[in-house]
C-alpha positions as CSV (number, residue, x, y, z in Angstrom):
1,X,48.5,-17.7,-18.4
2,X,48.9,-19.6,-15.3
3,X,50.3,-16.4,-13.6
4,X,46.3,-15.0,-14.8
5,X,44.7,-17.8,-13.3
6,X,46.4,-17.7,-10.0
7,X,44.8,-14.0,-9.7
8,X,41.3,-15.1,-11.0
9,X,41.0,-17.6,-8.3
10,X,42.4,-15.5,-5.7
11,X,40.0,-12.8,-6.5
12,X,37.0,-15.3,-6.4
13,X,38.3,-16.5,-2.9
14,X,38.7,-12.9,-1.9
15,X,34.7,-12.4,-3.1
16,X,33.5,-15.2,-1.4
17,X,35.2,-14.6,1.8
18,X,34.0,-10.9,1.4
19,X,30.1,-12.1,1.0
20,X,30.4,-14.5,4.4
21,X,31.7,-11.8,6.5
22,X,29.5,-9.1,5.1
23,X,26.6,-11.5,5.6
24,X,28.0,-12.2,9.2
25,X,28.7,-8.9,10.1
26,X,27.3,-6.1,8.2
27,X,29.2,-3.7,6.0
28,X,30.5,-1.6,9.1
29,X,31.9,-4.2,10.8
30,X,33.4,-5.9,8.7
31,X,37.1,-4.8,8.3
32,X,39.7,-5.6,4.3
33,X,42.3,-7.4,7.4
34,X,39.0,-9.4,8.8
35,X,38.1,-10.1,4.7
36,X,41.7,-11.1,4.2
37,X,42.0,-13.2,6.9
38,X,39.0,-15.1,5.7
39,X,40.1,-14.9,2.2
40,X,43.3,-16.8,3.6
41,X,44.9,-13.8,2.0
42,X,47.6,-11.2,2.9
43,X,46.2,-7.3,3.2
44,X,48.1,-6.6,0.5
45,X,46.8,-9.3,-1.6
46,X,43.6,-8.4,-1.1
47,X,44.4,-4.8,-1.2
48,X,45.8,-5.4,-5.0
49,X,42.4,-6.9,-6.3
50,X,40.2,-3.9,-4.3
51,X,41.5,-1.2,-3.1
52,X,38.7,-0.6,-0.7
53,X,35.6,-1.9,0.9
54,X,33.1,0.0,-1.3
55,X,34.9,-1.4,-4.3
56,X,34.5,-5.3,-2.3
57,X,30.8,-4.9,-1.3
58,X,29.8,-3.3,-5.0
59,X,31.3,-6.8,-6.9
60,X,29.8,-8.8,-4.1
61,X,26.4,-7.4,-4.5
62,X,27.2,-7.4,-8.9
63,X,27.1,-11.1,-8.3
64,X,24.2,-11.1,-5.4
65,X,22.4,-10.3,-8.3
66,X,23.2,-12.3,-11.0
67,X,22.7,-15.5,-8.8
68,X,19.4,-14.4,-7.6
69,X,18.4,-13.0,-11.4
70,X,19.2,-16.4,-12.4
71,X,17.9,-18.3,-9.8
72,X,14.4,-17.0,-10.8
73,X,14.5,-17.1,-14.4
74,X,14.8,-20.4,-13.7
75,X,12.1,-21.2,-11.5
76,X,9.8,-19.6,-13.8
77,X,11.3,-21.4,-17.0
78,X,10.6,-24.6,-14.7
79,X,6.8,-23.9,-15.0
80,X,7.0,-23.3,-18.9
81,X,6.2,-27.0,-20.6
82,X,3.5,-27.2,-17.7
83,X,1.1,-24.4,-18.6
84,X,2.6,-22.5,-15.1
85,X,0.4,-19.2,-14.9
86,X,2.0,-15.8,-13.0
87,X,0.4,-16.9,-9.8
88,X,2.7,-20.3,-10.4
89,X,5.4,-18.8,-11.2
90,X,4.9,-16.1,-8.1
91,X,5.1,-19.0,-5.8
92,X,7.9,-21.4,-7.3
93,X,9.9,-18.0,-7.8
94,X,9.4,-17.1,-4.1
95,X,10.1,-20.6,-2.9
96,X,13.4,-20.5,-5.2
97,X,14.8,-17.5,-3.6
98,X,14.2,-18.5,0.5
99,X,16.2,-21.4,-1.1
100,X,19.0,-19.7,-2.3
101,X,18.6,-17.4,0.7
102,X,19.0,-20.7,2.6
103,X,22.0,-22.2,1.0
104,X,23.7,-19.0,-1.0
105,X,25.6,-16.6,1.4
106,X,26.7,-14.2,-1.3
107,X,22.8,-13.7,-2.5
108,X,22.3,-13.2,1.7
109,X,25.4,-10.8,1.4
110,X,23.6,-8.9,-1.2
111,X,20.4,-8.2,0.8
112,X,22.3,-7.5,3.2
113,X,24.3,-4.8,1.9
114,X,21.4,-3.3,0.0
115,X,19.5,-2.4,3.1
116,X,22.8,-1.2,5.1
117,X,24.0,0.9,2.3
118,X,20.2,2.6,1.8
119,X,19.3,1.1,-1.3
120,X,15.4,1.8,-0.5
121,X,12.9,3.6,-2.7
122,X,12.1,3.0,-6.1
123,X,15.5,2.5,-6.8
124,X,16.3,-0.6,-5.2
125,X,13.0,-2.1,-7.2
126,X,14.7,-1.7,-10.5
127,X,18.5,-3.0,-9.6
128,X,16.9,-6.2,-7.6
129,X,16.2,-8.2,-10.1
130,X,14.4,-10.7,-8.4
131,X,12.0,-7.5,-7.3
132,X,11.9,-6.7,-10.3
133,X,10.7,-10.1,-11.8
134,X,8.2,-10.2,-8.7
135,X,6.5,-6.7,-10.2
136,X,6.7,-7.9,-14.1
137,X,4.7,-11.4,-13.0
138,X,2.3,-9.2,-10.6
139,X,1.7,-7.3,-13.7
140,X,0.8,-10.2,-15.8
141,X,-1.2,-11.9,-13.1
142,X,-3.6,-9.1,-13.4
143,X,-3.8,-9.1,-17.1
144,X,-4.4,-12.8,-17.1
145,X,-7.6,-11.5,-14.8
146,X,-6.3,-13.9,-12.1
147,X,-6.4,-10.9,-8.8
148,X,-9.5,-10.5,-7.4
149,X,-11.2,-7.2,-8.3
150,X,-10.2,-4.2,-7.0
151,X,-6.5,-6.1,-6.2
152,X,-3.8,-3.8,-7.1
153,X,-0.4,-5.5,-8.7
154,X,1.6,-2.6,-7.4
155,X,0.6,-3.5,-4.3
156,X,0.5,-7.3,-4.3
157,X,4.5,-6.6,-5.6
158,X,5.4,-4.7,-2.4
159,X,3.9,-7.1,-0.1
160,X,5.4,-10.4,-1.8
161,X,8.9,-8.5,-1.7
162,X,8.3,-7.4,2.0
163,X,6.8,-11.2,2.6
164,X,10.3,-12.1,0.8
165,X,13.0,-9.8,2.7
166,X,11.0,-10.7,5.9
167,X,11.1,-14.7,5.8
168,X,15.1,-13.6,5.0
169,X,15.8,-11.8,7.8
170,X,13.7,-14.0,10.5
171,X,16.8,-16.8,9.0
172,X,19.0,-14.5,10.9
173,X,17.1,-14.7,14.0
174,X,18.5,-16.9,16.5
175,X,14.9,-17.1,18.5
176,X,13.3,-19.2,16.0
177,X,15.2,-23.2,16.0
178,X,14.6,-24.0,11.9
179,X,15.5,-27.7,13.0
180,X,12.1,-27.6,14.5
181,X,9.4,-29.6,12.7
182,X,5.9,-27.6,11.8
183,X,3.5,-28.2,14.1
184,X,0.0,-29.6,13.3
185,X,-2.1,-28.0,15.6
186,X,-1.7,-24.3,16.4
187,X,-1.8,-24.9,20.1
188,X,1.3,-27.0,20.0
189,X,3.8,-23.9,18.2
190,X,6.6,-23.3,20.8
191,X,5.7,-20.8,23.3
192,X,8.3,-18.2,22.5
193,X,7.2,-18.2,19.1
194,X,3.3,-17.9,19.8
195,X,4.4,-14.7,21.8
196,X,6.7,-13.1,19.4
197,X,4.5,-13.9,16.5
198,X,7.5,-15.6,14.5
199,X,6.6,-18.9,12.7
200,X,8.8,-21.9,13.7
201,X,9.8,-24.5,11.3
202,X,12.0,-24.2,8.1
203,X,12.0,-20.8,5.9
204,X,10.2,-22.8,3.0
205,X,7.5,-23.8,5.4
206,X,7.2,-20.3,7.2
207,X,6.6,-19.1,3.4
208,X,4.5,-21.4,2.7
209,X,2.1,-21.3,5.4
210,X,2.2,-17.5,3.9
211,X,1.3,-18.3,1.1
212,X,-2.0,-20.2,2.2
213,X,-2.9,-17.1,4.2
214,X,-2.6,-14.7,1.4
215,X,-3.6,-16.2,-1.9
216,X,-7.2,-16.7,-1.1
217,X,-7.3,-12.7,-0.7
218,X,-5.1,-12.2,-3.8
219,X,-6.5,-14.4,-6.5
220,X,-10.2,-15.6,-7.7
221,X,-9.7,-19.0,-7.3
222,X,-6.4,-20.0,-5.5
223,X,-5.8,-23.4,-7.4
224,X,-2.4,-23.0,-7.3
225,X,-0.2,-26.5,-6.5
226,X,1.5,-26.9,-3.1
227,X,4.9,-25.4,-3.9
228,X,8.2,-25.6,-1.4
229,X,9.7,-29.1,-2.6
């Protein structure tokens, strides 16, 4: 038994160190002896629990996903007792995500990997779950009538998701400082940011000012509450 456990934790230390360098470095270049060394492993350790990279990046993105299928369900169970509509529950489940995003390296990993190993296309919609989720609340924000007419749910899914992937990736950018407060008046955003068009300030607060922008446009009357705490 104890023999067992020793193995289960080294495998979860050799999954964890696989999702930071795979977040740091992409799935080429990272290296099993750069892994390993993370891992505070031996190659052959490491070796004995995955025999190759594939096998390391397809667990790391197994549990990319559960975290982030969880991490939703949640945040859409939150607004349950409350009488949270699918706009809500849009929000708070967008919000939830630039969290985990923020704070979860193997959920980053899994992004990660899914755009560097050409998960695109329709098929990438139905093993995200959090995409998925996105497209099953769109759905139901247009049978509770709350998109404006003539407002597609197909498309308001593909531009939350590219909304979603984008605040993700700008965390990777070191050209925006996220220690930076948000600025009250427009004239006073940093210049490099004014020029690049990237919003300063924390992820929650670049999705949220996105939010503001977009909602008017997507739903008949945008009442729903100030999310991002």
């Amino acid at each position: 038994m104890a023999v067992q456990q020793r193995a289960e934790r080294t495998r979860r230390e050799i999954l964890s160190a696989a999702a930071r360098v795979f977040d740091g470095l992409g799935y080429e270049r990272a290296s099993l002896a750069r892994i390993a060394g993370e891992a505070r492993v031996t190659t052959g350790a490491l070796v004995f629990h995955f025999a190759t990279k594939a096998d390391l990046a397809t667990e790391v993105r197994v549990r990319a996903r559960a975290v982030t299928r969880v991490t939703v369900e949640s945040a859409c169970l939150s607004t349950e007792g409350v009488g949270g509509t699918a706009i809500d529950k849009l929000v708070i489940a967008t919000h939830a995500l630039i969290r985990l995003f923020e704070t979860d390296p193997t959920a980053r990993a899994g992004e990660r990997l899914a755009r560097e190993l050409q998960s695109t296309g329709p098929g990438q919609s139905r093993e995200c779950p959090w995409r998925r989720e996105v497209a099953r609340l769109a759905r139901f924000a247009a049978a509770e009538k709350a998109l404006r007419p003539g407002v597609d749910a197909t498309a308001v899914a593909a531009l939350i998701g590219y909304v979603i992937t984008g605040v993700e990736l700008e965390m990777r950018s070191p050209d925006v400082r996220v220690e930076e407060t948000w600025p009250v008046e427009e004239a006073r955003e940093p210049r490099c940011a004014a020029e690049s068009g990237a919003l300063p300030g924390p992820a929650e607060q670049r999705l949220a000012r996105i939010w503001e922008l977009i909602l008017p446009v997507l739903v008949r009357q945008p009442t729903v509450r100030r999310h991002g705490a």
